[in-house]
N, C-alpha and C positions, 0 to 999 in steps of 0.2 A: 562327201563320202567317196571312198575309191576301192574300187574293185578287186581284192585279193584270189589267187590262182584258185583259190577252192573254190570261186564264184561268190562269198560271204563279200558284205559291205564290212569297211571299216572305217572309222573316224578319219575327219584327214589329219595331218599333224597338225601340232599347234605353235604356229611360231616361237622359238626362246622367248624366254624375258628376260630382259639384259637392264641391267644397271648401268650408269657411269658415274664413275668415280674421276673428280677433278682435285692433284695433289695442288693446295693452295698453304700448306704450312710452315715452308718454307721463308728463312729471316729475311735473305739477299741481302750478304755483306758486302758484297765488289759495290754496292749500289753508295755504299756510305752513307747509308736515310735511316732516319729512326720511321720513317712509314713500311707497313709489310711492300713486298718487291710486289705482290698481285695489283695492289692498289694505284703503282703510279699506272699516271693516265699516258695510254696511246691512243689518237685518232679518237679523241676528246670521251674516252671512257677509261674508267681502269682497266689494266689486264685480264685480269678474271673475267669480267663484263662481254669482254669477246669469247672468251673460251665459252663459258654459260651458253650466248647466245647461239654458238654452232653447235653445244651438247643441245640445246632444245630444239631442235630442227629433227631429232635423230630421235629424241626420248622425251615424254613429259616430264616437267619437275620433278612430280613428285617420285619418279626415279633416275634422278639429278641428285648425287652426294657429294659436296664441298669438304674436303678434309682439311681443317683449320688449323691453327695451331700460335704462331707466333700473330700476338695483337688478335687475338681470334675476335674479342666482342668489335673492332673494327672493322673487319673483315665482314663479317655476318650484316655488319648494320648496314654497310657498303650495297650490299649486293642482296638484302632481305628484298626487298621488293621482286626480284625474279622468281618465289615460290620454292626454291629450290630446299634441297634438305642439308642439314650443318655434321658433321662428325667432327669432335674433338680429339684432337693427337695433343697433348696437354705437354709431352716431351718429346719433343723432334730428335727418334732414334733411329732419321733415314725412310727411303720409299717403299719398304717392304713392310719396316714396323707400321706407315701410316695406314695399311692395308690390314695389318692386325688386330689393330684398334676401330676397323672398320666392318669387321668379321661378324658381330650383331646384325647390324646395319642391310650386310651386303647376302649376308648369308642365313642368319638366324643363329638363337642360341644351339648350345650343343655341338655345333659344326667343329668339323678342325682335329679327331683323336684317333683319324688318321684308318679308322675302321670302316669308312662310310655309313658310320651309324647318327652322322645328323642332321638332325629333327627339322631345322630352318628350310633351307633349299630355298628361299627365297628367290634367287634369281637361277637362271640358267647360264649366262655368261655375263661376267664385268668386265667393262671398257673403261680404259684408264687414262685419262688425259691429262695431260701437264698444264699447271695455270699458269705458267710465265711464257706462254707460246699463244699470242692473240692470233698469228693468223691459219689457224686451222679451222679449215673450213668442213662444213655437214656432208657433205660429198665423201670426203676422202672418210670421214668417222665411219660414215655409209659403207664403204669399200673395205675399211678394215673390216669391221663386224659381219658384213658377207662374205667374204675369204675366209674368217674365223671359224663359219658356217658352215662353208662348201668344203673347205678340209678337212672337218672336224676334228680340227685339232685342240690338241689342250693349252696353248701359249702362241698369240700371234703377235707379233711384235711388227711394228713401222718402221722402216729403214727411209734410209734417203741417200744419195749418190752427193758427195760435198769434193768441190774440187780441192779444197784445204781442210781435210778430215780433219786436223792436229787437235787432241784435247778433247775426242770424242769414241765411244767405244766403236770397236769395230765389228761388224758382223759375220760370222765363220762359218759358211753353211757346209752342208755336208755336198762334196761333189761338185757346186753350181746350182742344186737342185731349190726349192724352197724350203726343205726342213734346213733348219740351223742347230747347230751343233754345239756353238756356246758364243756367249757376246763379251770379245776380249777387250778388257780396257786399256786406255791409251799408258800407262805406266807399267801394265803388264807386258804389254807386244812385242813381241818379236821385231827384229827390222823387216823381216819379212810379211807378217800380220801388219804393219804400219802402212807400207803401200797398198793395203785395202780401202778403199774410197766410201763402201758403204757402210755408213752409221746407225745405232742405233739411236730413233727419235725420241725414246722414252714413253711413247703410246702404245698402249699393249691393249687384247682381247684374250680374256681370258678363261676357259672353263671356270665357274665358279666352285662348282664340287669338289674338283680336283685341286681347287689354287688354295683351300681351305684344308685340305686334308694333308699335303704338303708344308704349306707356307711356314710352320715352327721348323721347318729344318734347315731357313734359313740360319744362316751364322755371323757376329758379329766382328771374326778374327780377318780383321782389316783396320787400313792406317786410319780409318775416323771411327771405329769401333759402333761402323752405325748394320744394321739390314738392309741391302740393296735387294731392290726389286729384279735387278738385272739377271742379278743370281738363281731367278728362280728357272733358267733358260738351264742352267747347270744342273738345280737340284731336279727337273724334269726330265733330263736327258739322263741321268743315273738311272731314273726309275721307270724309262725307257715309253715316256710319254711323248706325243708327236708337240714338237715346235717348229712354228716355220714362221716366216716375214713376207713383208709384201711393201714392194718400196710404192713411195709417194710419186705420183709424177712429177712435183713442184716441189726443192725441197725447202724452198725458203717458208715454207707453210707451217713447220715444224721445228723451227728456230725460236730459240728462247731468249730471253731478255736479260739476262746476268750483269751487264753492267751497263752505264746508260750508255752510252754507244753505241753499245746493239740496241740498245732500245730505239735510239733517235733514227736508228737504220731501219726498223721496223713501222715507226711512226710515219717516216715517208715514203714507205712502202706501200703501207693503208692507206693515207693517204692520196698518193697518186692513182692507186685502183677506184678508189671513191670517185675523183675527177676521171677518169674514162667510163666508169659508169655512167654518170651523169653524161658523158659526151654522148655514151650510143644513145642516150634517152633523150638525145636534140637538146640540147646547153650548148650553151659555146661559151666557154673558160678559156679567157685569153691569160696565156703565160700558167698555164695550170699549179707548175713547181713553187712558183709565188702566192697563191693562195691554200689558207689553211681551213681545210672543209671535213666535218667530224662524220662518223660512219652514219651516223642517222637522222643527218642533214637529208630532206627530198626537196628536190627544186622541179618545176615543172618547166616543159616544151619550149623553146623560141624564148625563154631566160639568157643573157647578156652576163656573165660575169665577169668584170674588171681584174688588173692585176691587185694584187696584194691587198684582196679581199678575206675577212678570217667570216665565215658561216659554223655557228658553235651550237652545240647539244643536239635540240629534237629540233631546231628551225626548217618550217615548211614554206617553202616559199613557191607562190603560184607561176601561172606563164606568160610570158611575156611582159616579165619585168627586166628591170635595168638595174643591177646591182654596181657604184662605181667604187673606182678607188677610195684603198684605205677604211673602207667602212668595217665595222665588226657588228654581229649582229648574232645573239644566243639566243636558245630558245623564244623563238618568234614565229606566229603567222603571218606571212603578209602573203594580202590576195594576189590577183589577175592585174595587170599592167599598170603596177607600181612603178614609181622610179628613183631611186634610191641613189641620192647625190655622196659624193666624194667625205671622207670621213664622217658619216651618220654613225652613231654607237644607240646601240637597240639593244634591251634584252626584258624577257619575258612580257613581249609584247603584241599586241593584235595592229595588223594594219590594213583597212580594206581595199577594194580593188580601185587603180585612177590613181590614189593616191601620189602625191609627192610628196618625199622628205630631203632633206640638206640642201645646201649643205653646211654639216656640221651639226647637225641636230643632236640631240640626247635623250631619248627614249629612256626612262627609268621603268622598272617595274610597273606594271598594271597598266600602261599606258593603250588606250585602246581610242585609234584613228581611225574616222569612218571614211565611207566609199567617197573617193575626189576629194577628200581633206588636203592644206599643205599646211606643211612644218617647218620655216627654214631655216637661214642663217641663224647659226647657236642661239638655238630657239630649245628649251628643257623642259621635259614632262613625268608627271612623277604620279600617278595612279588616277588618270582622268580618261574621260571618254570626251571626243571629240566629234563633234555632230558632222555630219553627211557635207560637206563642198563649202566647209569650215575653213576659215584662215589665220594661221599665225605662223608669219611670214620673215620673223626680224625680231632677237635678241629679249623675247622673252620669258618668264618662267609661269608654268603652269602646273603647280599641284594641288590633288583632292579636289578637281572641280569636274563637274557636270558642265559638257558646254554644247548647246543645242546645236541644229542645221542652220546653214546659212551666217555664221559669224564670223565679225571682220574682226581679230587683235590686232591694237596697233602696237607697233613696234617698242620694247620699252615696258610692255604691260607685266605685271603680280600679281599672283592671288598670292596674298600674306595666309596660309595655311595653319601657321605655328605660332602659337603663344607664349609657349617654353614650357607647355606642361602638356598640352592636346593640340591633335589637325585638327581642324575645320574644315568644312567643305563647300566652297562658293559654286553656286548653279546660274547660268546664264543661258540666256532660254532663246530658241529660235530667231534669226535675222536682226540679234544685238551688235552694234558698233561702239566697240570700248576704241575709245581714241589713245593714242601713244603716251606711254608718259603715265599709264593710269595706274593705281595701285588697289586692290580691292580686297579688302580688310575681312575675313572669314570669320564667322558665318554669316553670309552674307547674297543674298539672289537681284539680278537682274534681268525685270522683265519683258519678256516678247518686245520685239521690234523699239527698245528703248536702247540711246543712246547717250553713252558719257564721253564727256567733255575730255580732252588730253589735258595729261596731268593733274587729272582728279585724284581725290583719295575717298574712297565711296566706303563708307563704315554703316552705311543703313541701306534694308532694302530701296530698290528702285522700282515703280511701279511698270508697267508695259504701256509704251509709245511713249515714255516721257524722257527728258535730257536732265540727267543729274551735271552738275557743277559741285565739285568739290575741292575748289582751290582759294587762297586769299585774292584779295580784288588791288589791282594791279596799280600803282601810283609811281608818276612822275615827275622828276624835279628839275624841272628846265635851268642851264648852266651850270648844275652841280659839280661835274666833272672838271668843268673850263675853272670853275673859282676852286679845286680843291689843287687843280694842278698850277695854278699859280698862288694858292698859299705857302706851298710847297718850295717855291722859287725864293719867297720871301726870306724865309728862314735858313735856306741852304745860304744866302750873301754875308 
């Protein structure tokens, strides 16, 4: 409560409620993809995927609006896991119309006839963010939306200071001062307006009331015959409502992705901030620029990363491991002082802490290594658990097996998993010694403390402490070779 001069209590205020609205509708033809432009990946997520993740820092989902449009059931399906909410723009008539079409959504029915007679009101201010701009960060969304605030104004638009403005509108304030006056585009300007450096970034804060009761007076007599949103800095300054800007400190934060060039400018952007993250957080990334590490990679303390390392999707990697060259490694846990040999390829894999892999290993899906397991020389795994201070050490394949604590692979060894119709699942049970050479035919168990013979082929269970032999019985023919190689001589004369 707060105290009013009459000495009466009064409620306090109650903060806005603000919406944001992310324009994702958009074709991107400079891209020359038949995929939407939101979707390709930078800094191992789609574009959108970042914008989302700095609107939910600011706003829950569920007032989080995606306006869709081109490839929309892609789009959606892409990025459905975030909770967020869908608007359909079903004809891409520009950034003004996609706000039209989102006027239910953003505002409520009835809104918009220009009387302030409607009924929705749903929000008190919408923030408008661009989806082809991954690196705008929660902070600066923060900054807009409180200057939006503190001015109270009806249109706050994001600038940014570009040393090579060309191709981007310019910003015209009135005086110097922060009201703006109108945002002139780069084919309209003046040569005078030209030498203006600050741009508009295309992220606006908007009164929602006012942007609703307005917005049809957008117009569509322009060379693309679409409604720009930009416009509405014009039709607000007619009607003698306050707009003012508020530039970014960083402008590269507010740069878009139009053709892949910028994109790939942008990817090693993120990129690079990812690797000095991880540096203040004690990693040491040798040659950082040579390693490709995704935004939602976490690595832990006294981690060792090699050059031209790729670390992909959600991989967490503990501390005081040793990642070496050439390895790639996606969505994977590996613990506490792993050590991760020169070209190992891992994904959606568990690895525990001790461990050793490579080098040249192949981690396939589901592959789950326990604490002090080794994996080594082009050694392949494909949805098995691998017991506690387990070894397979040398050139063999391991899938759909259970394989206990304490086992020795020797080099050479298969589980035949596939019959051409179903896997099987071979289980080998605590402190077993499968000799080199072995082959073992699924479904099929080896038990406790039993040992096969190299170059077995074991097609029936094997009891616990016993030695299977499953090879032919080995025969010799003294002189054979000496009499074949001078029969040989016979017949050459």
């Amino acid at each position: 409560m707060v105290k009013k001069p009459d000495g009466k209590s009064r409620p306090n205020p109650q903060p806005p409620r603000i919406a944001i609205a992310i324009m994702a509708a958009g074709k991107g033809t400079r891209l020359k993809s038949k995929y939407p432009k939101v979707l390709h990946e930078i800094g191992g997520k789609p574009i959108l995927a970042h914008v989302i993740a700095a609107a939910q820092k600011v706003a829950p989902a569920q007032d989080i609006f995606v306006i869709i449009g081109h490839e929309a059931d892609r789009v959606r399906e892409a990025v459905a896991g975030t909770g967020v909410n869908f608007v359909l723009q079903a004809a891409q008539r520009g950034t003004g119309h996609a706000l039209m079409v989102a006027r239910e959504a953003l505002f409520g029915r009835g809104s918009g006839s220009g009387d302030g007679s409607g009924t929705g009101n749903k929000y008190d201010h919408v923030i408008v963010l661009s989806g082809d701009a991954p690196l705008i960060t929660a902070e600066t969304i923060q900054k807009l939306s409180a200057f939006h605030t503190a001015q109270k104004a009806t249109m706050t638009l994001l600038s940014a200071d570009l040393d090579d403005p060309y191709g981007y509108g310019r910003v015209f304030r009135k005086g110097g001062r922060v009201d703006v006056q109108a945002i002139v585009e780069e084919k309209s300007a003046t040569p005078q307006q030209k030498k203006i450096r600050e741009i508009n970034s295309g992220f606006y804060a908007f009164d929602a009331r006012a942007l609703y009761e307005h917005i049809d007076r957008l117009s569509t007599e322009n060379a693309h015959g679409e409604y720009y949103l930009t416009d509405m800095a014009g039709v607000f300054h007619r009607a003698r409502k306050k707009v003012v800007a508020i530039k970014t400190s960083d402008a590269g934060e507010v740069l878009g992705s139009n053709t892949r060039t910028e994109m790939m400018v942008l990817d090693a952007r993120l990129r690079l901030a990812k690797c000095r993250e991880l540096l203040e957080q004690g990693v040491t990334i040798f040659y950082p620029h040579t390693c490709v590490i995704d935004s939602d990679v976490e690595v832990g303390a006294d981690t060792v990363i090699e050059p031209f390392v790729q670390l992909l999707g959600k991989t967490k990697i503990g501390a005081d491991c040793r990642i070496r060259s050439y390895s790639v490694i996606g969505n994977s846990v590996i613990g506490d002082r792993v050590t991760v040999k020169p070209g190992t390829i891992m994904e959606d894999s568990r690895v525990g802490a001790g461990a050793v892999l490579g080098p040249y290993s192949h981690l396939r899906p589901g592959s789950d290594v326990g604490e002090g397991a080794h994996l080594g020389n082009f050694v392949e795994t494909k949805k098995i658990k691998l017991g506690k201070g387990s070894k397979a050490n040398h050139l063999s394949y391991l899938g759909d097996a259970e394989i206990g604590e304490g086992v020795n692979i020797g080099a050479g060894t298969i589980t035949c998993n596939y019959d051409g119709v179903n896997k099987h699942k071979t289980v080998i049970e605590d402190g077993v010694f499968i000799g080199s050479d072995s082959t073992l035919v699924a479904p099929v168990k080896i038990g406790r403390g039993a040992y096969v013979a190299a170059a077995s082929c074991i097609t029936e269970d094997v009891p616990a402490d016993a030695l299977a032999l499953g090879r032919s019985r080995q025969s010799v023919k003294e002189g054979w070779a000496r009499a074949k190689r001078e029969g040989q001589k016979e017949k050459n004369r």
